[in-house]
C-alpha positions in Angstrom: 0.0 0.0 0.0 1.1 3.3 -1.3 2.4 5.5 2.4 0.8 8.6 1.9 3.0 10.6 3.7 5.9 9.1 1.5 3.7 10.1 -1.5 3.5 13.3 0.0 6.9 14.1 1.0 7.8 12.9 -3.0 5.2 15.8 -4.0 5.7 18.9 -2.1 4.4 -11.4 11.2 7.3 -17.0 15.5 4.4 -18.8 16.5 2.3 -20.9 14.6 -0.9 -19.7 13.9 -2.7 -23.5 14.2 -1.5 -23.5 17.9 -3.3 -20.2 19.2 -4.8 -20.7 22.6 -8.4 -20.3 23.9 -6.5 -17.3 25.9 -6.4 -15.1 23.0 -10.5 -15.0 22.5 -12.3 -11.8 22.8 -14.8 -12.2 25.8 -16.4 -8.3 25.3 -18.9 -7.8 22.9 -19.9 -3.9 22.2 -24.3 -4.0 21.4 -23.3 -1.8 18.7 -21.6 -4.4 16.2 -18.6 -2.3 15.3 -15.5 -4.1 14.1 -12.6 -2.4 16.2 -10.0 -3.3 13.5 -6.0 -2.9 13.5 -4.1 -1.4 11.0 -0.9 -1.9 12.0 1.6 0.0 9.4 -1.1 3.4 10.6 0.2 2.6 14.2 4.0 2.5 14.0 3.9 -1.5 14.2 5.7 -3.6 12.2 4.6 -8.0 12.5 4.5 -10.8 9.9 0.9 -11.8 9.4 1.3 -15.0 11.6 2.0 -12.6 15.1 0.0 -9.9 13.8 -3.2 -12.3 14.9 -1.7 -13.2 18.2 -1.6 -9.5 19.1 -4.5 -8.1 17.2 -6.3 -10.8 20.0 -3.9 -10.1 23.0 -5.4 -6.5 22.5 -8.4 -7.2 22.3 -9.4 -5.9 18.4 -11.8 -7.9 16.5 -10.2 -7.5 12.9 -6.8 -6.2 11.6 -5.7 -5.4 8.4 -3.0 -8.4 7.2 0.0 -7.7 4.9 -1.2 -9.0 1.7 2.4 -8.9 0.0 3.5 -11.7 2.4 1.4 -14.4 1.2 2.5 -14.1 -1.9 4.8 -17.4 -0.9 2.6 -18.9 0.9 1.5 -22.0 0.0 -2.1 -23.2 -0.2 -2.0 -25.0 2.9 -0.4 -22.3 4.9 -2.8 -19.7 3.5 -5.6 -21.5 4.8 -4.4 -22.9 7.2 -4.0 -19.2 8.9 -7.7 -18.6 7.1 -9.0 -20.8 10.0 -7.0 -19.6 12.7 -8.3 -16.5 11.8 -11.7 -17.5 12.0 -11.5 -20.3 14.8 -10.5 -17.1 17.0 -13.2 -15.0 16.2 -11.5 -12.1 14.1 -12.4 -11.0 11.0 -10.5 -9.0 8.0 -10.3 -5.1 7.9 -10.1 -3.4 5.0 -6.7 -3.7 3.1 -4.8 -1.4 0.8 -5.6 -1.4 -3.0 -2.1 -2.2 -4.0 -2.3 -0.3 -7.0 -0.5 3.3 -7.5 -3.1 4.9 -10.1 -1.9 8.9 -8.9 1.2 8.4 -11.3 1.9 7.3 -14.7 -0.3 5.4 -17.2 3.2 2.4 -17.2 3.1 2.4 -12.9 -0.7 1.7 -13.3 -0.5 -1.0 -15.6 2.5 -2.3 -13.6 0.5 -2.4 -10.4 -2.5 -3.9 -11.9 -1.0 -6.7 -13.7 0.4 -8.0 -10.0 -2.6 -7.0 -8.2 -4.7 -9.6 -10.6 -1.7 -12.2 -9.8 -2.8 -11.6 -6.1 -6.4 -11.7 -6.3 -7.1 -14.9 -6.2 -5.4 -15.5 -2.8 -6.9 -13.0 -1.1 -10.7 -14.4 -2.5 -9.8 -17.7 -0.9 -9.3 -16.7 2.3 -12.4 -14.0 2.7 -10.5 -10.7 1.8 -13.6 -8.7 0.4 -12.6 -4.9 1.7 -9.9 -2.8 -0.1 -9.3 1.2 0.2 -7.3 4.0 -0.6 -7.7 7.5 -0.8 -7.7 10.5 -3.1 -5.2 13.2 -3.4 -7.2 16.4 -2.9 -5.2 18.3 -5.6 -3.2 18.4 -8.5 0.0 20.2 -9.9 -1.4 19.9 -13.6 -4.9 18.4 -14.2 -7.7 20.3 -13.6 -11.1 19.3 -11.7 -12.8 17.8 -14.4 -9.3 16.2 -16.3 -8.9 14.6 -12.9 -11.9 13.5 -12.8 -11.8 11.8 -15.9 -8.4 10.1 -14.9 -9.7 8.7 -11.7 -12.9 7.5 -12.9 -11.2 5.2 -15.9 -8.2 4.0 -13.2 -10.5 3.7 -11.0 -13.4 1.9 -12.7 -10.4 -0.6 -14.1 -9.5 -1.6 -10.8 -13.0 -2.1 -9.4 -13.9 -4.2 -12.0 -11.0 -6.5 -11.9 -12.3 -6.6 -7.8 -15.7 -7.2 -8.2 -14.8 -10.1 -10.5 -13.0 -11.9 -6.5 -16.2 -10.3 -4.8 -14.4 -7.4 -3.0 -15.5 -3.5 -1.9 -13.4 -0.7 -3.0 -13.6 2.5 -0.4 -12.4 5.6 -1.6 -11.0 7.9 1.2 -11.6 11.9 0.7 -9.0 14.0 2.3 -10.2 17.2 4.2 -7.2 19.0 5.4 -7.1 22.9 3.8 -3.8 22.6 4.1 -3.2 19.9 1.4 -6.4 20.7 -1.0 -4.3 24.2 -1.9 -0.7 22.8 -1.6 -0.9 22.9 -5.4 -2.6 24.5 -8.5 -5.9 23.0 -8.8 -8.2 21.5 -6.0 -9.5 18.1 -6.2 -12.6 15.4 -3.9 -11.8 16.8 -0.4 -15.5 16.1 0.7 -18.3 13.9 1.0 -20.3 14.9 -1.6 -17.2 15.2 -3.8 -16.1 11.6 -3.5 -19.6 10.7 -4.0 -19.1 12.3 -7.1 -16.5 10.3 -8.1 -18.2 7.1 -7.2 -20.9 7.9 -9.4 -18.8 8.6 -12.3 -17.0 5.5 -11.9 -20.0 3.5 -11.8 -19.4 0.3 -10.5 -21.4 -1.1 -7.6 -18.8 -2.3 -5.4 -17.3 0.8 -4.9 -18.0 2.8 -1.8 -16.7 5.6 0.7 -13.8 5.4 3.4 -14.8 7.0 6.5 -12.3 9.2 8.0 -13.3 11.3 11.3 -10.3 13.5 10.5 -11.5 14.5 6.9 -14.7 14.7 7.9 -14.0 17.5 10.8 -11.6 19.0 8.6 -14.2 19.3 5.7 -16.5 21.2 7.9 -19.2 18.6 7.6 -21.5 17.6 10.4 -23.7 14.8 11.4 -26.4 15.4 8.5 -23.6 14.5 5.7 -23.0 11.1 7.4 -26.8 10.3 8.1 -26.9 10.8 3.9 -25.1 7.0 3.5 -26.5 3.9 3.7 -24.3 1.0 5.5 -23.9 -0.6 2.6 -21.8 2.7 1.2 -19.3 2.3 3.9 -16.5 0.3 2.8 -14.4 1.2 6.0 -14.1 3.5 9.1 -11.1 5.7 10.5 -10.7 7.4 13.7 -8.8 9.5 14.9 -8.1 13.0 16.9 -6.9 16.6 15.5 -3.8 18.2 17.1 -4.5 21.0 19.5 -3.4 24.4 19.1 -4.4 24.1 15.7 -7.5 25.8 13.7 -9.5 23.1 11.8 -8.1 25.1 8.8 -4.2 24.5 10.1 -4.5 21.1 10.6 -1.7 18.9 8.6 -3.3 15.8 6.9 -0.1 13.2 8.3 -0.2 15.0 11.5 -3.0 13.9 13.8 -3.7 12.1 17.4 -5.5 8.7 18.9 -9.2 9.1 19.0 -9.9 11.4 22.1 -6.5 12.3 22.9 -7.2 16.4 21.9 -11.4 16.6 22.0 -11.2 18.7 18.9 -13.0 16.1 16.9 -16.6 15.1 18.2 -16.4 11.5 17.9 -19.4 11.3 19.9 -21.5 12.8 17.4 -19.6 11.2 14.7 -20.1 7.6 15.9 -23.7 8.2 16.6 -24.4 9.0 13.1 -22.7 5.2 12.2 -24.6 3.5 15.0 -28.2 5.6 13.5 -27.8 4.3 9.9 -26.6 0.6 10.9 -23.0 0.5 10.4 -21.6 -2.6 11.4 -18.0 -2.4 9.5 -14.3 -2.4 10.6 -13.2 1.0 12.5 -10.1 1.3 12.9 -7.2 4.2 14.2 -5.3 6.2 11.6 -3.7 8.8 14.1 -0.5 9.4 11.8 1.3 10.1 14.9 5.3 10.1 15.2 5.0 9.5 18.8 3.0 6.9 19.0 5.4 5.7 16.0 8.4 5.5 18.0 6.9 3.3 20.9 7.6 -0.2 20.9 5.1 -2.4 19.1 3.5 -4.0 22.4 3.4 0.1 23.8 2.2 1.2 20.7 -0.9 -1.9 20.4 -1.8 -1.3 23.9 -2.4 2.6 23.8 -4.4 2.1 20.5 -6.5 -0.5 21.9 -7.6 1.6 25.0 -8.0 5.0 22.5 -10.0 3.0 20.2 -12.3 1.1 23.5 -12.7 4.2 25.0 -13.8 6.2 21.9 -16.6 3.7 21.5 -17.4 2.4 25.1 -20.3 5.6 25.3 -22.2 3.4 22.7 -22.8 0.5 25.6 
């Protein structure tokens, strides 16, 4: 998965997963249904798929987000082998990274989508069916509507190819003011923009990524997210704005924990999920350097209380 703040920067998983223990099974179940999901390369933490299940259940998170690149060289038997460790301890999938960089040229497109359609069928067998990525809210060169054009026939490619291994596509808008006039000409930095673009791509499995960040950022409120349906949401991020900061200063790969600053209303913004029937993967995309540095048990163990106590008011 393409790092954005790489991208941005160029611009301007020991133990056997068939041996997991009874210990490791989630005994708390939230009425709400959400799918508190880790996403480990958002958090500073770096596991091979096999220990990334132990401690997405030693911290108590119903779904993380696997490194799809790794079983590339797995075998059948190992693949699913994990696929039922997986599910004999209760977890589920988040939504992974499309693995293709369409932001770029027309060759590093093509590249990336020839080995994405090597991969597909992997990911099909073992219940993969959520991918996202998100949407650079400007442009050096291409206007509004040239943009437009390039991301619907990218995008539409990619979704297509997708829906043929029955999985979602969420497309991320990205709020920050900061970033949507970093260059020439402004891009989908809303809802309703990247609803837009979802209609002129035109392919049913392709939906919205949820980010509490871009959302406060983009000035939108409660009414905007009561406009989806469930079935629109491909994925959910929380997180926390830094303090000190107007909603107008905020940096897009600058950000906190969910409820570490208050800036955000999270309350409000969960609400809205829990009204229409949301019943997805959320997971934390704080962005944080911090948090980045800590050690990968520190850095699990702060995420899973920010995330438990950004939800617990739903009980």
């Amino acid at each position: 998965m393409t790092s954005r703040r790489s991208f941005l920067r160029n611009v301007g998983l020991g133990l056997t997963v068939t041996s997991l223990s009874p210990y490791f099974l989630l005994n708390h179940k939230f009425s709400h249904e959400f799918k508190l999901s880790l996403n480990p390369g958002a958090i500073g933490v770096s596991l091979n798929n096999e220990d990334l299940l132990l401690k997405a259940r030693e911290y108590n998170f119903n779904a993380f987000v696997p490194n799809i690149y790794e079983f590339k060289d797995w075998t059948n038997t190992k693949l699913l082998g994990y696929h039922d460790a997986v599910k004999s301890n209760g977890m589920s999938w988040g939504a992974v990274g499309l693995p293709v960089e369409f932001r770029k040229s027309q060759s590093k497109f093509d590249g990336d989508y020839e080995q994405m359609s090597e991969m597909l069928s992997k990911l099909e067998r073992i219940g993969i069916t959520r991918m996202s990525t998100w949407i650079m809210p400007t442009h050096a060169e291409l206007n509004y509507e040239q943009n437009m054009a390039l991301h619907a026939a990218r995008l539409r490619k990619a979704a297509k190819l997708l829906g043929d291994f029955n999985i979602k596509l969420g497309l991320e808008y990205v709020g920050p003011k900061t970033l949507r006039e970093s260059q020439q000409y402004p891009f989908v930095s809303s809802l309703k923009e990247v609803k837009e673009l979802i209609n002129v791509i035109g392919e049913e499995n392709v939906g919205v990524q949820l980010d509490a960040f871009h959302w406060y950022c983009a000035g939108e409120s409660k009414k905007d997210l009561l406009s989806l349906s469930p079935q629109e949401i491909i994925t959910v991020d929380l997180n926390d704005a830094k303090a000190g900061r107007t909603r107008d200063q905020q940096l897009d790969w600058e950000r906190e924990l969910p409820g570490a600053s208050g800036l955000i209303d999270l309350k409000t913004f969960l609400e809205a999920l829990v009204e229409i029937g949301y019943d997805g993967p959320i997971r934390a995309e704080p962005f944080n350097n911090t948090l980045n540095e800590l050690e990968n048990d520190a850095a699990l163990a702060a995420t899973s209380k920010a995330m438990r106590g950004a939800v617990e008011f739903l009980d």
